[in-house]
VOROSE-587041 format. One line per 10 residues: their letters; for each residue x, y, z of C-alpha. Coordinates in steps of 0.02 Angstrom, whole numbers, plus 50000, padded with zeros to 5 digits. Layout:
BEGIN
a) X Y Z | ... .
This chain:
BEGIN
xxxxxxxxxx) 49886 50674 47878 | 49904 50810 47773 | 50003 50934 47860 | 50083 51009 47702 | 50142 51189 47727 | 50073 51188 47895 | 50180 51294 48010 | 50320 51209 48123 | 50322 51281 48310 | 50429 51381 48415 .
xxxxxxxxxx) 50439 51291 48574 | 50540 51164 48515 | 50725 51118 48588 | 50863 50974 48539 | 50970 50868 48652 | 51031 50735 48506 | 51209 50720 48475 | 51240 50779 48672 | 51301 50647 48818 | 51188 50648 48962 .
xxxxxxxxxx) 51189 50476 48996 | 51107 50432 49166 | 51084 50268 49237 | 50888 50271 49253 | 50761 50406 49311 | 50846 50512 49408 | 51013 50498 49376 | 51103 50321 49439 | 50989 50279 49519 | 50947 50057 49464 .
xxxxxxxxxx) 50778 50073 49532 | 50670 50165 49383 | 50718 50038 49255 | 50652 49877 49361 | 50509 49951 49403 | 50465 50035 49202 | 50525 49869 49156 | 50384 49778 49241 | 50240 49900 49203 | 50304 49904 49012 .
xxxxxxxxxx) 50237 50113 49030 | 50206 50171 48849 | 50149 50357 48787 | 50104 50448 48941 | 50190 50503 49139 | 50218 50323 49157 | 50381 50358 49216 | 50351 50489 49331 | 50206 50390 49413 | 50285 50256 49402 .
xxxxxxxxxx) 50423 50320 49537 | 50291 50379 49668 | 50217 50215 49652 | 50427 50134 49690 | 50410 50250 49832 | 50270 50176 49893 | 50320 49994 49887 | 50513 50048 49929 | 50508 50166 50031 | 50567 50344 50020 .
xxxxxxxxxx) 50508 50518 49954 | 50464 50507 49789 | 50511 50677 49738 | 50692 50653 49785 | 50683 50502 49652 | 50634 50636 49526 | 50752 50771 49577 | 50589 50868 49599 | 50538 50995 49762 | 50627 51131 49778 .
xxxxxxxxxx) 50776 51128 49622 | 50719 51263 49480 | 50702 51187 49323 | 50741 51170 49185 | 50915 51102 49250 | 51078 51175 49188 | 51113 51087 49016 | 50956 51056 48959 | 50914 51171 48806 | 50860 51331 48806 .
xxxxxxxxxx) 50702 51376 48697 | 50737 51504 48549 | 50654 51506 48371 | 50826 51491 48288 | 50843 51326 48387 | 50685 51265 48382 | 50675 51314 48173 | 50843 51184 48163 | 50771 51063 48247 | 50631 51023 48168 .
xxxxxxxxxx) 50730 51024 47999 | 50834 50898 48056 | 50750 50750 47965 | 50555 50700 47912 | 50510 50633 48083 | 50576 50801 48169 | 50465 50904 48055 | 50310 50791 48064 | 50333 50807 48254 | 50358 50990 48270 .
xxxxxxxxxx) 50202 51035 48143 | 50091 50916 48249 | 50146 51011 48398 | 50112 51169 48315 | 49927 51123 48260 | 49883 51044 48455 | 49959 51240 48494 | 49835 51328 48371 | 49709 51198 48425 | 49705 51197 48637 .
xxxxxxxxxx) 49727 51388 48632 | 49559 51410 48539 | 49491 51284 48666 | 49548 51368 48810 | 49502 51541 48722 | 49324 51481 48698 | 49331 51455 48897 | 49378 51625 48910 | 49571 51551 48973 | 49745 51557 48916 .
xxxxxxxxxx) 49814 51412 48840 | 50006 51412 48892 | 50080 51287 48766 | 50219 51124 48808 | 50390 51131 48747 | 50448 50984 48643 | 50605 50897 48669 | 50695 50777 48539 | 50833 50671 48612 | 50911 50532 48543 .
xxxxxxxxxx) 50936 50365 48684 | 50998 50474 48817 | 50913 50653 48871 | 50907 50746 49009 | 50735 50795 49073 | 50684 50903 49233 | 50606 50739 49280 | 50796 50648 49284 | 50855 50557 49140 | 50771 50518 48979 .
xxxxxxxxxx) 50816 50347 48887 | 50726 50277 48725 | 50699 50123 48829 | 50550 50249 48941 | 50438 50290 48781 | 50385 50469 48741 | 50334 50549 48898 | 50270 50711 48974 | 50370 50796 49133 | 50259 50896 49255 .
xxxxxxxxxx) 50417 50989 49296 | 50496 51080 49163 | 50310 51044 49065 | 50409 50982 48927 | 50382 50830 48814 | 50535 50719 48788 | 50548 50611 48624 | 50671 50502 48535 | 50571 50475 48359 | 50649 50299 48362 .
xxxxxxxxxx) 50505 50272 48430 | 50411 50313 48294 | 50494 50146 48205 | 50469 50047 48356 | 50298 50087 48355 | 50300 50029 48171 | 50400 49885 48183 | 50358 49798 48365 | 50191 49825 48366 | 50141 49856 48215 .
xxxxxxxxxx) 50063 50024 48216 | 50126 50108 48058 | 50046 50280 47981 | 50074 50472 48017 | 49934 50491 48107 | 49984 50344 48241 | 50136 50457 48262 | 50025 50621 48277 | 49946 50513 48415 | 50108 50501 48523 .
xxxxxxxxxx) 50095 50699 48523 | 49944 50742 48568 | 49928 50615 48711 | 50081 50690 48788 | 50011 50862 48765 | 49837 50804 48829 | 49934 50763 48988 | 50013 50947 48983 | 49809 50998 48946 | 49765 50898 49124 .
xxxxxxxxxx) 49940 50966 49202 | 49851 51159 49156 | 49706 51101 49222 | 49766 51059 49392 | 49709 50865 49360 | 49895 50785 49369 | 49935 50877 49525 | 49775 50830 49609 | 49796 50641 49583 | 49969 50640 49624 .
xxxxxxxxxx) 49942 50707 49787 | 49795 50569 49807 | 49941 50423 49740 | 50021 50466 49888 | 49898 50440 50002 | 49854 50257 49923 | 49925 50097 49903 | 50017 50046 49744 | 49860 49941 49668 | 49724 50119 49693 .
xxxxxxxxxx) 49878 50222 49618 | 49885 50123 49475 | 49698 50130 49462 | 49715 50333 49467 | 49831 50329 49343 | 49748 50234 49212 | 49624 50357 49231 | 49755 50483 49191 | 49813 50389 49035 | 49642 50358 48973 .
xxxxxxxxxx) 49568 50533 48995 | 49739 50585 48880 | 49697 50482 48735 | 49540 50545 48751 | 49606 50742 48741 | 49717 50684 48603 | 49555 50607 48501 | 49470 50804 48554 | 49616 50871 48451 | 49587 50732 48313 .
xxxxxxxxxx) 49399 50793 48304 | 49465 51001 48288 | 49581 50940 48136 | 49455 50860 48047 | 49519 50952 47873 | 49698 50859 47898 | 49641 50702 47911 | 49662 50579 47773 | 49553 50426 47751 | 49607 50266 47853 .
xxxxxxxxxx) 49688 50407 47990 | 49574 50379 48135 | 49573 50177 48106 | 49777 50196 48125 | 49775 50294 48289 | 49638 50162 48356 | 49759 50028 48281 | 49898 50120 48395 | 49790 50139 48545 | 49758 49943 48533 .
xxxxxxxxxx) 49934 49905 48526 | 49990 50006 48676 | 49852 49922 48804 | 49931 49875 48959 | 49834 49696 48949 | 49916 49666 48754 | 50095 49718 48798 | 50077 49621 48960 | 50020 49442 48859 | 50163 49469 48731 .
xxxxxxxxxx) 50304 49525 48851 | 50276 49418 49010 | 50131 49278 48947 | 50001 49351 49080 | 49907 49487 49106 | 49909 49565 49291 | 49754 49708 49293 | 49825 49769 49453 | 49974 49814 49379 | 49881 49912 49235 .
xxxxxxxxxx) 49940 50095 49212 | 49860 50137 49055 | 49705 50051 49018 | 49661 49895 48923 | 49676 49890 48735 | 49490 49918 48738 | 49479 50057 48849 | 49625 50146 48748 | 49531 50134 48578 | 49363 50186 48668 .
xxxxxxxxxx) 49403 50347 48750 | 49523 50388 48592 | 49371 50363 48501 | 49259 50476 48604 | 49373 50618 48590 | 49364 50596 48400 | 49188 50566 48390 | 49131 50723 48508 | 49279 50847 48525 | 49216 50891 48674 .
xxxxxxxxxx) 49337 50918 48829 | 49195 50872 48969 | 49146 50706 48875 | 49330 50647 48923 | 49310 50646 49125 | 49364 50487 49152 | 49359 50507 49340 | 49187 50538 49327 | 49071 50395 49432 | 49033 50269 49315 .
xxx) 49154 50303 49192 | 49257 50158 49137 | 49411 50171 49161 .
C-alpha cells in the first residue's frame, strides 16, 4: 500500500507495557478460552459472540460474562483518548504507524460514505495492547485475535498478530494487515448501523447452531465493508494488494483453520464463513464499493 505521508489518526490509545492480566473474557473467568479455543474466532466479535453463544449452551446471562449492562465504559484504567497519546502511539514502531494511518484513511473514507447518505460517521477508537489488555468487553489476550467491542466501540490489537498472520498462515503483505483494520471497523460500520445490536438480540432467542449461522453473516458482511473501503482507496493500492487480502481472507476461513487445527471440519460450528465465502464477499466489496451490495442477510445471499 502506499500510505506514504498519509496522516496518522487521533483516536488512537496504548495499553502496552501495562499489567492487566485477566484470566479469559471477562476477567477469571476459565470459560472464554475453551470455548474461543474450539471455534478458533479470527478478525471479527468472535469473542463477544462467542460468550452469548457459552451462555446459551451453559447457562447464564451473557452480559454478566462480558461485564456489559449497566457498568459505564470505558472502565477505569483503560486509556483515555488525547492526540498527544494517540500521536505516541502510533510512533511507537512500523506496525503502530501502518495501523494508525489505515485507521485514519477507513476515518476519511466511512465519513464521506455516511456524508453521501446525508449521516454522521462517528469514527472507532483503536487500541494497541501487547498479550494482555483490558477492553470494555473484559480482557484482551493475543491468544483472541484482533477484535471489535460493541461496548466501549473500540478496536483492540496486539500487532503480533500481524507476524502470526505472516508466519502461521502464511498471509504476508501490508495490505493483508490493512485487512485486519478495516474488518474490525466494518463491524463498528454495522455496530452504527444498528446491525450488531439487532442480531444479538435475535442470538439470544436461538439455539447455538442458528447463532452461529447469524454470526457468520456478521463476519462475512464485514469483509465485505472492509473490501467497500478497498474499492474507495483505489489510488493506495499497489499491484498484487487485493490478491494478498484475498490470500488473507482464505487463510482465516473457519473450514481451513478447522482441517489444520483439529483434522475436521464441523460447519455448525462455523462463525466466520468458509474460506470461499471470505474471499467472495471481500471481493464484492472491492469489486463494487457499494455498501447495499454487502447485505449478507439478504434472502438468497450466501452466507
Amino acid at each position: 500500500m502506499r500510505l506514504g505521508d498519509y496522516r496518522t489518526s487521533e483516536n488512537v490509545g496504548d495499553e502496552r507495557g501495562g499489567n492487566y492480566g485477566g484470566g479469559g473474557f471477562g476477567g477469571g473467568s476459565g470459560l472464554f478460552p475453551l470455548v474461543f479455543g474450539l471455534v478458533a474466532s479470527r478478525f471479527g466479535i468472535g469473542g463477544i459472540v462467542v460468550l452469548i453463544i457459552a451462555a446459551l449452551i451453559f447457562g447464564g446471562n451473557p452480559m454478566s460474562l462480558i461485564g456489559g449492562g449497566d457498568n459505564p465504559l470505558p472502565r477505569s484504567g483503560q486509556p483515555k483518548i488525547t492526540a498527544e497519546g494517540a500521536a505516541h502511539a502510533c510512533a511507537a514502531n512500523v506496525a503502530s504507524k501502518f495501523s494508525c494511518q489505515v485507521l485514519a484513511s477507513t476515518e476519511d473514507t466511512w465519513s464521506k460514505i455516511f456524508q453521501a447518505q446525508g449521516e454522521q460517521y462517528t469514527p472507532a477508537a483503536l487500541i494497541f495492547y501487547d498479550r494482555n489488555g483490558l477492553s470494555g468487553c473484559g480482557a484482551a489476550q493475543s491468544a483472541m485475535g484482533p477484535f471489535y467491542c460493541p461496548t466501549d466501540k473500540r478496536i483492540y490489537l496486539d500487532t503480533s498478530f500481524y507476524d502470526e498472520l505472516k508466519n502461521r498462515f502464511g498471509a504476508p503483505g501490508d495490505f493483508a494487515e490493512a485487512y485486519v483494520i478495516a474488518h474490525e471497523v466494518g463491524h463498528h460500520v454495522q455496530d452504527l448501523l444498528g446491525i450488531l445490536p439487532r442480531v444479538s438480540e435475535q442470538q439470544h432467542a436461538v439455539g447455538p447452531t442458528e447463532a452461529n449461522a447469524l454470526q457468520v453473516k456478521v463476519e462475512l458482511q464485514a469483509d465485505c465493508l472492509a473490501g467497500v473501503w478497498a474499492a474507495h482507496n483505489r489510488n493506495l493500492l499497489d499491484p498484487g494488494d487485493v490478491e494478498e487480502g484475498l490470500r488473507a481472507a482464505h487463510a482465516i476461513g473457519d473450514d481451513t483453520l478447522q482441517q489444520e487445527t483439529q483434522g475436521r471440519v464441523v460447519p455448525d460450528s462455523f462463525t466466520h464463513g468458509t474460506s470461499a465465502q471470505r474471499m467472495e464477499w471481500l471481493k464484492r466489496g472491492i469489486d463494487t464499493g457499494e455498501v447495499s451490495r454487502c447485505d449478507t442477510f439478504a434472502p438468497g445471499a450466501d452466507a
